[in-house]
C-alpha positions as CSV (number, residue, x, y, z in Angstrom):
1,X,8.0,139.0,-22.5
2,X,8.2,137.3,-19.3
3,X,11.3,137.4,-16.2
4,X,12.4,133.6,-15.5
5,X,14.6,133.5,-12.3
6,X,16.3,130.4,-11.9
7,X,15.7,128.1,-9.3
8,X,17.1,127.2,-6.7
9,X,17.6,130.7,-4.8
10,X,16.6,133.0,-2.5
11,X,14.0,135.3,-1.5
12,X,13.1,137.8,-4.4
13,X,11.6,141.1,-3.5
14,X,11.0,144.5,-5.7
15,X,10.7,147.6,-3.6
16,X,9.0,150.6,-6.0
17,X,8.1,152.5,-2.7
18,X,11.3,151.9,-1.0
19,X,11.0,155.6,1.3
20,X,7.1,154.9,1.4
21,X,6.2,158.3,0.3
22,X,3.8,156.7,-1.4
23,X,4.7,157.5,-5.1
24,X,6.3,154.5,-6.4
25,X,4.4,152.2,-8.5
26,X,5.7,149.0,-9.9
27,X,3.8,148.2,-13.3
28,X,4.3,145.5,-15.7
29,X,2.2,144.4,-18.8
30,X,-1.3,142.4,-18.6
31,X,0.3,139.7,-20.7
32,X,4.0,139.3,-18.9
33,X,5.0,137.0,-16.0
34,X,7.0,136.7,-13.5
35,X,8.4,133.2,-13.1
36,X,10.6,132.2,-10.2
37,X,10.7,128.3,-9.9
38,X,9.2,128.0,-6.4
39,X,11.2,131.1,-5.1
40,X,8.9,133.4,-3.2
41,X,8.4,136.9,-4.0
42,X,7.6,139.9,-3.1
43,X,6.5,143.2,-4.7
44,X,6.0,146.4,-2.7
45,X,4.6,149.9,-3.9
46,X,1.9,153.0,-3.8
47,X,0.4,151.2,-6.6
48,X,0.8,147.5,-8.1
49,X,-0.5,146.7,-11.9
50,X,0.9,143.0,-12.5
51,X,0.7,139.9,-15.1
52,X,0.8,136.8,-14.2
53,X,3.1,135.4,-11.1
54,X,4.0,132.0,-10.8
55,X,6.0,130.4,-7.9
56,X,5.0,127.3,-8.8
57,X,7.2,124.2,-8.7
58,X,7.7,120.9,-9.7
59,X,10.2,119.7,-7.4
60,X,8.9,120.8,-4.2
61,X,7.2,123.4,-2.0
62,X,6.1,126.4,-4.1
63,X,7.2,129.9,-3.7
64,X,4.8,132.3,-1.2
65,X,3.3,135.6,-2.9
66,X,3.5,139.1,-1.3
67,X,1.8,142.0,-2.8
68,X,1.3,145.3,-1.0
69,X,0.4,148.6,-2.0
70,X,0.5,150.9,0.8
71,X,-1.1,154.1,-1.6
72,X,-3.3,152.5,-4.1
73,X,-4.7,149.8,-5.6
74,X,-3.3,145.8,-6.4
75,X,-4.3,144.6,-9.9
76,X,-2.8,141.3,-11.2
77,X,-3.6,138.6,-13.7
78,X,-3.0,134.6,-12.5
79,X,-1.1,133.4,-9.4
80,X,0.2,130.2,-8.9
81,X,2.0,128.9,-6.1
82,X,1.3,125.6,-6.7
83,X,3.5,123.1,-6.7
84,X,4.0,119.0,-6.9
85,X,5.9,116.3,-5.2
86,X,7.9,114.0,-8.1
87,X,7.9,110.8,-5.8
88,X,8.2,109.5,-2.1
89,X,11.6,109.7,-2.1
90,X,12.7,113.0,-3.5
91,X,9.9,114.9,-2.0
92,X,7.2,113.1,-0.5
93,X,5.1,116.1,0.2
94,X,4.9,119.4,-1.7
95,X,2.8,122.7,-0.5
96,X,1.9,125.5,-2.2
97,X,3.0,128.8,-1.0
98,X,0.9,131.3,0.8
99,X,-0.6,134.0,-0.7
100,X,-1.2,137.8,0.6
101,X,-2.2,140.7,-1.0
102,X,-2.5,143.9,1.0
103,X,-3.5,147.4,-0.4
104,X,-5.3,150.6,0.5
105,X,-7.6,150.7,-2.9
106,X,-9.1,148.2,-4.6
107,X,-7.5,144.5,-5.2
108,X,-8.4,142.6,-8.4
109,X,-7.1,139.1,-9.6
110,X,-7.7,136.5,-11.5
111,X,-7.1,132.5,-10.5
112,X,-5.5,132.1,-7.6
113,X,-4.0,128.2,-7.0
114,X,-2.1,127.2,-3.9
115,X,-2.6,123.6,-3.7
116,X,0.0,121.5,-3.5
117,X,-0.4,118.1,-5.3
118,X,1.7,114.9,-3.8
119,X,2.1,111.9,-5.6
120,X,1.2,108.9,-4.1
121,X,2.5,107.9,-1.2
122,X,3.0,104.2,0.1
123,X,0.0,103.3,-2.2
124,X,-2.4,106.0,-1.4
125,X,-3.8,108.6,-3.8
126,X,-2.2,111.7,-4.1
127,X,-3.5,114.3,-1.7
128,X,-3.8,118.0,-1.9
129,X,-2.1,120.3,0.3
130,X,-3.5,123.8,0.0
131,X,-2.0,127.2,1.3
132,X,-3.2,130.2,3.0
133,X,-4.6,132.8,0.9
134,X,-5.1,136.3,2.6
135,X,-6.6,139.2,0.8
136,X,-7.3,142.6,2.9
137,X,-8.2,145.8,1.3
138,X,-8.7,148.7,3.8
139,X,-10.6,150.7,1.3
140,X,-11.8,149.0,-1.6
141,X,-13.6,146.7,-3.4
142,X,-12.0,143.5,-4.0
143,X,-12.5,141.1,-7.2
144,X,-11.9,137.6,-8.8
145,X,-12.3,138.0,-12.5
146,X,-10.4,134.9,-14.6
147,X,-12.3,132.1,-15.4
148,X,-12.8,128.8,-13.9
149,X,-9.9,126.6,-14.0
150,X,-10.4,123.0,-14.7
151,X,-10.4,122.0,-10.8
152,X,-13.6,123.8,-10.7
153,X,-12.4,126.9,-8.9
154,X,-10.7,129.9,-9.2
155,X,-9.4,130.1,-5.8
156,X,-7.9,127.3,-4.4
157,X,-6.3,127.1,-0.6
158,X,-6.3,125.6,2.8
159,X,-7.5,128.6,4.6
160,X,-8.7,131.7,2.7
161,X,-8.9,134.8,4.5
162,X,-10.7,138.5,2.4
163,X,-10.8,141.2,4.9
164,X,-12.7,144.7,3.0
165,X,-15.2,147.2,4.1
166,X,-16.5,147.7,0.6
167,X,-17.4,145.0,-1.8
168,X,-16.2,141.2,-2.9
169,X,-17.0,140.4,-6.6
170,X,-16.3,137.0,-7.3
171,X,-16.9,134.8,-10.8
172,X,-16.9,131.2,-9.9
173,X,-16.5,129.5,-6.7
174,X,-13.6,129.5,-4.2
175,X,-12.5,125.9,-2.7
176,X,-10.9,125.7,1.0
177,X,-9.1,122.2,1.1
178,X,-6.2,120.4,2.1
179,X,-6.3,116.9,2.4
């Protein structure tokens, strides 16, 4: 079973901590999504155990992820805040949105794709337009475990940023580029 918010909107955000005591989790099933048609989103608690999230759009910029857990560990399956531009004139350029995850323990995930395909413009090929992907863990390891997507990558962004004093564990190769 997966959440579908419709699109257009606003901001989305779950609060499990809300007093930051540091007891609230927010949990979902491995095998559920959260889909919110380039909205962004955020999710904050002690602990986070996610499926997939997908911010992704077809009809412009893509929606930025924001995980935290300020007592515990982030563990979530695919996230995609990709997105693409339809043509020059509705929306000549798309971007993916930015992605952060932020948590005490350990951080886990599996593909991570911010690039933001455009169509082409005036004749030219379509370019892609990559997001920021920041990943800090103050006291854990940190891992990419999905496989390789058909781009060749399973990390995809314009700038990507992994700040841990343990360990990165990473299964196939991560691809910095905006055209």
């Amino acid at each position: 079973m997966s959440l579908n918010f419709a699109a257009p909107g606003g901001f989305i955000k779950f609060s499990a901590d809300a007093d930051n005591n540091g007891s609230g989790n927010f949990s979902m099933d491995s095998g559920q999504s959260l889909n919110t048609g380039g909205r962004d989103i955020e999710i904050l608690g002690a602990g986070l155990e996610l499926g997939n999230i997908n911010t992704s759009s077809s009809f412009g910029d893509g929606g930025d992820v924001t995980l935290k857990a300020n007592n515990g560990d982030v563990t979530t399956g695919n996230l995609d805040s990709s997105s693409f531009a339809v043509n020059e004139i509705q929306q000549p350029i798309a971007d993916g949105g930015n992605i952060n995850l932020e948590a005490t323990g350990r951080i886990s995930t599996g593909l991570i794709d911010t690039v933001g395909l455009n169509n082409e413009v005036a004749g030219s090929r379509g370019a892609l337009n990559g997001a920021n992907i920041n990943i800090k863990s103050s006291n854990g390891a940190i891992s990419f475990t999905n496989p390789i997507p058909n781009n060749g990558s399973n990390v995809v962004g314009k700038s990507i940023t992994i700040n841990t004093p343990s360990t990165i564990f990473a299964e196939g190769t991560f691809n910095a580029r905006s055209d």
